[in-house]
N, C-alpha and C positions, 0 to 999 in steps of 0.2 A: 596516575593509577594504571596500572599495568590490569590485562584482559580478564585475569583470573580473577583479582580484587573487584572489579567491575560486577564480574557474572554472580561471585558471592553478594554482594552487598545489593544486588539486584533479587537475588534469592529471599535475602534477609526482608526485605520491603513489599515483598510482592503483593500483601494484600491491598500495596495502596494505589495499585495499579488496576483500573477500569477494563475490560476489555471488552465487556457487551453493554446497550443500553441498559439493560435490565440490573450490573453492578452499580448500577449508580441513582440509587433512590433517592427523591427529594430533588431530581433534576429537571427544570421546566421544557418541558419538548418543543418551546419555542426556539430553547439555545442550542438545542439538539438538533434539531430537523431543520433540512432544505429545502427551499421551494423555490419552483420555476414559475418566473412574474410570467405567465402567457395568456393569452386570453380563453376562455371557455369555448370560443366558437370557432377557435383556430382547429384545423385540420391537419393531424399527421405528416407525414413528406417523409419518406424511407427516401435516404441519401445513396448513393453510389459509393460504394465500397473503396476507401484511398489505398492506393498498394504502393509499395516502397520501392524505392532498387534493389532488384537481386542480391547486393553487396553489403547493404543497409538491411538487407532483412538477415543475412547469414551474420553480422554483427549480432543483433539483436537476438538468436538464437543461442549463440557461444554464449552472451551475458547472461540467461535466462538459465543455460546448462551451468552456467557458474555457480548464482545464487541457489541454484537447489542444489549441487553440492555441499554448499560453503553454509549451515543453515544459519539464516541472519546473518551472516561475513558479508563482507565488501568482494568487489571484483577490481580486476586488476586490467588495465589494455592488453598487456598482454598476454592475459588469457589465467586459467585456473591455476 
């Protein structure tokens, strides 16, 4: 299927598509919702902030100017 067929027939379906918890009634918020096994009496700990390579962060920013270009498109290595 080529891009355009896609985006049509994605048009055509849309209401079967969920996008908030609230589309979706009759859905048990056990299968929905996350939880963190930790214990009640555990204590916060604020982490130290990881920073990347200079090189790895300028990567990561060209990607990021991509996808909002591109809306929902792919990116490419080299570049938009």
């Amino acid at each position: 299927m080529k891009k355009e067929e896609l985006i049509v027939l994605v048009k055509e379906y849309i209401d079967v598509f969920a996008w908030t918890y609230e589309d979706m009634p009759g859905l048990d918020p056990q299968v929905a919702m996350h939880r963190l096994n930790i214990r009640s009496d555990a204590k916060p700990v604020k982490q130290q902030q990881r920073r990347l390579r200079p090189n790895i962060m300028e990567a990561i920013e060209v990607e990021v100017h991509c996808m909002r270009l591109h809306t929902g498109g792919t990116t490419s290595r080299l570049g938009c």
